[in-house]
Phi, psi and omega in degrees: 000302178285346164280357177272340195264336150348275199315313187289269147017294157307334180269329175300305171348296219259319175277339172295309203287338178288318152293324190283358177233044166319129148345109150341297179292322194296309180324294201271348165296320205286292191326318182287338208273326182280327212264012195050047182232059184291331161315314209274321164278330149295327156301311177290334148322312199292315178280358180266332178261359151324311182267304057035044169306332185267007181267116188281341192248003148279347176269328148315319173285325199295279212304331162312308197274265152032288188267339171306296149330294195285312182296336170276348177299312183341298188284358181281343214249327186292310157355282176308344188250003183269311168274051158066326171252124207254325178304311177317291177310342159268349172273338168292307181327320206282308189294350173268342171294351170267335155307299201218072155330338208248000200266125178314307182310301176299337187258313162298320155310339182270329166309318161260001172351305172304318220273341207293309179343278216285341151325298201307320167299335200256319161312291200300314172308301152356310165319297186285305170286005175280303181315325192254027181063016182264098178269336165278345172289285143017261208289310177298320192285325183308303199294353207241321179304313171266022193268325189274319189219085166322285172292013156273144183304314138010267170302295154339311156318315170277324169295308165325314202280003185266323176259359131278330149334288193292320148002273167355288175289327172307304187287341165334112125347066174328130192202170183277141218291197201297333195297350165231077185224339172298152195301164193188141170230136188229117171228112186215146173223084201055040184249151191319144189289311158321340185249022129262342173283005155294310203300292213298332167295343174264324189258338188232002171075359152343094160298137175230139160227150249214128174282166161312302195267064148267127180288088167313309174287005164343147148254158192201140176234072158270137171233124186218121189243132161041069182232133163326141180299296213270003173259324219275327193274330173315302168305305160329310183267001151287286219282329164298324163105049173246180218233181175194124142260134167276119158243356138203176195325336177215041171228162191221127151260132158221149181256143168285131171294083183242121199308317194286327220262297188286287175329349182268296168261350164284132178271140183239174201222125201247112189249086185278120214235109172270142210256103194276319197232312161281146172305125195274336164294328180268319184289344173238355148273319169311312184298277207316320219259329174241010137278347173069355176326138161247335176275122196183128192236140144217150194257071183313327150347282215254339199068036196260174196199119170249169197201134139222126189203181171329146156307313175315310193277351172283340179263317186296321197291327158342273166289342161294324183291336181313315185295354185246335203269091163235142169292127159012131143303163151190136192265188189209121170289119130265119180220157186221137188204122208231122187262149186241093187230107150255149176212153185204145188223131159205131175235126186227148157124202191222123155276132184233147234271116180259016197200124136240129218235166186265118180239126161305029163007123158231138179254120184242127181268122171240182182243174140214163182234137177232110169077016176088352185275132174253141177246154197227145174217131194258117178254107190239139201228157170269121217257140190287001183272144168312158198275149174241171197280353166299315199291346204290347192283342177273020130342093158247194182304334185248025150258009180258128177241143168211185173273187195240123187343188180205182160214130170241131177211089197234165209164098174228140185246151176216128177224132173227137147271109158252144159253105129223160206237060162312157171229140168220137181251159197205137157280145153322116187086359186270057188351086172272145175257141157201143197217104181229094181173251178225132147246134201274101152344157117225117166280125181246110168285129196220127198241127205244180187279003194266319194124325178296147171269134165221146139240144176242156158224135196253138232198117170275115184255139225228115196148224202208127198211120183255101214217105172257173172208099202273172181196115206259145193239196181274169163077008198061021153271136174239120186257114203252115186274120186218139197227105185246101163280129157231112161236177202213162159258114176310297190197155148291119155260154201207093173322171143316300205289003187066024122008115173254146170227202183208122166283118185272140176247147193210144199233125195227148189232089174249162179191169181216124185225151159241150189222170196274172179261136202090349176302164152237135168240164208235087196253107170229208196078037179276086185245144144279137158229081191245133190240133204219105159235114162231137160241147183247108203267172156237118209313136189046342159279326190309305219278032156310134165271148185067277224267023167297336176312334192266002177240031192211161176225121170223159188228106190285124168232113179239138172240088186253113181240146153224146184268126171231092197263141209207076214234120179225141205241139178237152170245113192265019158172134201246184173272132150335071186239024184257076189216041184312344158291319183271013163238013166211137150198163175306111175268009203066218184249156192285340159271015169215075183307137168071320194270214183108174165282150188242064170294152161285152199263082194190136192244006147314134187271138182306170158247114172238133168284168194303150165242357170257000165289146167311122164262156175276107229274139206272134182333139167264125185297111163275157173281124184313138137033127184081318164287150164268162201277155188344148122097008164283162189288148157271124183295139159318118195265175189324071174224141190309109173263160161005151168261170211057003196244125178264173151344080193245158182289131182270158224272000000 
């Protein structure tokens, strides 16, 4: 014992002196390092193991600390070079090179440094010309910025905003420019399809160019008093049975309408719709069934919808998808549901023994000699065979058995409240459950022809079970279809084969009511109500008056329960309807979806002025940009003439 506590002793001994004679350089680096002067604590490691080569656990240190340093500068300086300040960041760089001459990472980031500058400069130019609309210039300075560094952020950026711009402009709706949207008066009477789009082309400088199979010699009978240039050419080419591409702000290619003729000059569009809410399968019988689309892909993966068709139909396809792909309704249940339970018990009186039986006696003597003395013993047992009518004549008193009176003086009052105040959210249409209460085992036993016994179990669910379905309407009404169960455990039951079971008693409420959002409705009368009297008399002195009380027992039981449900519907997203652009708009024509004349959506007659009155002489359409003014010669405008015939200028 005592050369072990020696042993010990001696060895603290021996670790104390080793701390108290610590290595310097280890002392005073650690001391500097806490003191936040880690250069200055990493030299002084250095220089401790310089004096101390053989100390491993200064070397240990130097080096823990060391790379602990340079990895968080690391990671500071890449921050800084992510975020543009490079002065920070060469200045983290240079202290981690002072530390850790040797570190790869730091000297190749301070390597590249120049090259990170001049991105970042040449990025920022990118910018400046995205901004300014140079998108090839742009799109050249990005593309050499990421030739060079694939992963700057910068660049990318600008690249995004270069491909949405061009986007932009692609899906952009080519159209004429604003100067023909002015009124134009057109009086033509079975006059040729060439002198009117001369006249219109004479008064607004409109350029036209003309398919082949355009019939030119047409006749057309119009009258357009202060009607839009770009309405007055629609008509023409409704009533012509012709076509129209903008092919810039102030030319029309026009065409015969015709399926070979529109795959030749209609441009189409390819439209991908991701679907947040609606079904991409119904969304695409809707589409089907009112954009008439045939080119049309969906993708259940993603819930996606690819569409290629006209812009018109593309816009139009638009807005229908807006309209379905609305989110769910959805409500927020409140409901509170308050169990009511009393009961009062009073059991009085005196039970007196109502039953006695004859016990079967056997009496046995034996002798024995103990100590030369003999002894006799009367042995009396209870015998399990049945009593015979020989014994009834030997019948005394201690073969009569009975039970001993009882006195019952009992009283109970019970008042119980169950709350519970679930909350639940529910979609539209949708089906909620809430279940409060127990599941009850039942064990089945099942006997195969072999003789095995299997038993399963199986689970009563027992308690308050509640089953809603909400349906959220216009106006914020909710119509709530509700399903209320309240069961209990009756009695135990017990088979023979000893199987338990349970008589469940159960009080069930459906219904379907709509209430406002916020309403509360109050669905109560589920009531128990049980009245329970017994007595136990002893024949004739019970039914004594007054003092029969004292030979009778009696027991009073009254039980009362009620359900009280308490359901307020709050509704937190309703159906969508202030949105009147997406529940009425133009759809064209059935051989032009989405297209068309663009008529007011108005069963009003225009205010046409008097014609037998002084009319007022109507303001003269100046000429775009480029045309000469009123009464200079007008240039021939795009029209095919006659074969054989050339081309003469008018006068």
């Amino acid at each position: 014992m005592f050369p072990h506590r020696f042993a010990l002793l001696f060895a603290a001994g021996i670790a104390a002196l080793i701390a108290g004679c610590a290595s310097p350089g280890l002392k005073e680096g650690r001391a500097l390092i806490d003191a936040g002067q880690p250069e200055a604590g990493i030299a002084r490691l250095r220089a401790g193991i310089a004096e101390e080569p053989g100390n491993l656990e200064l070397k240990s240190y130097y080096h823990t600390q060391r790379e602990r340093l340079a990895g968080e500068w690391l990671t500071r300086a890449q921050q800084e070079i992510d975020a543009g300040r490079f002065d920070t960041a060469e200045a983290m760089l240079l202290r981690i090179q002072a530390i850790h001459p040797e570190s790869p990472r730091a000297a190749a980031l301070l390597a590249g440094l120049a090259d990170a500058r001049s991105n970042a400069r040449a990025a920022e130019a990118a910018g400046r010309d995205l901004a300014a609309g140079r998108l090839e210039q742009a799109e050249q300075t990005v593309r050499e910025v990421l030739a060079r560094s694939p992963d700057h952020a910068g660049a990318q950026a600008v690249l995004r905003g270069i491909q949405t711009a061009r986007t932009a402009d692609e899906i952009a709706p080519r159209a004429l420019d604003a100067a023909y949207r002015k009124p134009i008066t057109l009086e033509l009477r079975d006059a040729p399809l060439k002198n009117a789009f001369d006249m219109i082309s004479r008064q607004s400088g409109l350029n036209f160019v003309f398919d082949k199979d355009v019939r030119l010699d047409g006749k057309i009978t119009l009258y357009a008093r202060g009607t839009p240039i770009a309405d007055a050419v629609d008509m023409i080419l409704l009533t012509g049975q012709l076509a129209k591409k903008v092919v810039n702000a102030s030319t029309l290619l026009i065409y015969p309408d015709q399926p070979q003729k529109q795959k030749l000059y209609q441009e189409l569009m390819v439209k991908s719709f991701y679907l947040g809410n609606a079904d991409a399968k119904s969304t695409l019988a809707l589409l089907r069934s009112v954009v008439k689309t045939r080119d049309i892909y969906v993708d259940e993966r993603l819930n996606l919808l690819v569409m290629r068709d006209t812009p018109e139909a593309i816009r139009l396809a638009e807005k229908v998808v807006a309209v379905q792909d609305l989110a769910d309704p959805e409500v927020m249940l409140d409901v509170e549901v308050l169990e009511i339970k009393r009961g009062r018990l009073l059991d009085l009186g005196v039970q007196y023994p109502n039953q006695f039986s004859m016990l079967n006696t056997l009496t046995t003597d034996t002798a024995s000699t103990t100590g030369g003395v003999i002894v006799n013993t009367t042995t009396t047992t209870l015998s399990p065979l049945p009593l015979t009518v020989d014994k009834l004549r030997d019948i005394a008193g201690r073969d009569i058995a009975m039970n001993g009176p009882q006195v019952n003086v009992k009283k109970e009052d019970s008042d119980v409240n169950l709350l519970a105040n679930p909350r639940i959210r529910v979609k539209n249409r949708e089906k909620a459950k809430i279940h409060i209460g127990d599941k009850v085992p039942v064990i089945t036993s099942n006997a195969t022809a072999t003789g095995v016994v299997s038993e399963s179990v199986s689970y009563l669910d027992v308690g308050l079970k509640l089953d809603v379905e909400p349906n959220v309407l216009m106006r914020d009404d909710v119509q709530i279809r509700v399903g209320l169960e309240v069961s209990n455990i009756v009695r135990e039951i017990r088979s023979n084969s000893g199987t338990l079971t349970y008589q469940i008693g159960t009080r069930n409420a459906g219904t379907t009511l709509r209430l406002k959002d916020g309403e509360t409705q109050v669905l109560a009368g589920l009531i128990s109500d049980e009245d329970r009297s017994a007595a136990s008399r002893v024949p004739g002195l019970g039914d004594l008056p007054l003092i029969g009380r004292l030979f009778s027992s009696q027991r009073d039981e009254r039980n009362k329960t009620e359900i009280v449900l308490l359901i307020t519907p709050r509704v937190l997203r309703g159906i969508q309807t202030d949105r009147p652009a997406l529940t009425e708009f133009r759809s064209g024509t059935d051989n032009a979806v989405g297209g068309g004349m663009s008529l007011p959506m108005t069963t009003a007659l225009p205010n046409v002025p008097d014609q037998s009155g002084p009319q007022s002489p109507e303001p003269a359409l100046q000429p775009p940009p480029g045309l000469p003014p009123p009464g200079l010669p007008i240039p021939t405008p795009l029209l095919p003439p006659p074969p054989g015939q050339p081309i003469v200028p008018t006068e």
